[in-house]
N, C-alpha and C positions, 0 to 999 in steps of 0.2 A: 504494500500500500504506500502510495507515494505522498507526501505529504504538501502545500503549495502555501504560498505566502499568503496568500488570502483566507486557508483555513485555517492556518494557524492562528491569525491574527484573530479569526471568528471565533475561534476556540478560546483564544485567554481575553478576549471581550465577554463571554458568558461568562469564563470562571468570577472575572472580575464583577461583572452584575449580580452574579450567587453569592458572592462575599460580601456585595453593600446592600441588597437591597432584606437582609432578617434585622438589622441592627435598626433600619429606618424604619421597617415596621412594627417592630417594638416600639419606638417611640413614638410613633403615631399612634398608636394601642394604649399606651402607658399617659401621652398628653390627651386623647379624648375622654379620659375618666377625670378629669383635674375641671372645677369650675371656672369659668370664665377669668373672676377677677384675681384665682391665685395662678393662673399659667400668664398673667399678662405681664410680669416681669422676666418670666425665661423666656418668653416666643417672639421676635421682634415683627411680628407680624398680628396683624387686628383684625378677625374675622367679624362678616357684616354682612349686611343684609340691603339692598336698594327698599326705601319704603313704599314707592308706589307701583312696585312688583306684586305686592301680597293684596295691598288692600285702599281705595282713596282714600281713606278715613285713615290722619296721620297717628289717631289717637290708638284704635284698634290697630294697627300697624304695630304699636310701640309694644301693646300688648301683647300680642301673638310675637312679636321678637324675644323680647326678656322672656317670657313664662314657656309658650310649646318649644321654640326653638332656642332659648337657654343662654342665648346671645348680650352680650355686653354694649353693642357697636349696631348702629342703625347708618347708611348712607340718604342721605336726603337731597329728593331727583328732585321733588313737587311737594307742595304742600297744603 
């Protein structure tokens, strides 16, 4: 079996994707059980929501973010 620069290269690009992608899902695992306002000092990112996606009513909007959807961070398109 003859071996070629392209499968080689294909082959230790998988191994490399098999080695980073358990460590990322642990912590994607490990940060979606953490509340909103104690992960907002480790994550430099702020998940949100656009408000007049869900609902016109900015009020109900704000509701259904913080309470079903558990969310800290509202994006305001309209109001």
């Amino acid at each position: 079996m003859s071996y070629t620069r392209r499968r080689m290269l294909a082959g230790l690009g998988l191994a490399g994707l098999g080695a980073a992608v358990p460590p990322l899902v642990r912590k994607a695992a490990a940060s979606s059980r953490i509340e909103p306002s104690a992960g907002a000092s480790t994550c430099p990112f702020r998940l949100a929501v656009i408000n007049d996606e869900i609902t016109q009513d900015f009020e109900k909007a704000c509701q259904i973010v913080s309470g079903e959807f558990g969310l800290g961070w509202i994006e305001l398109r309209a109001m």
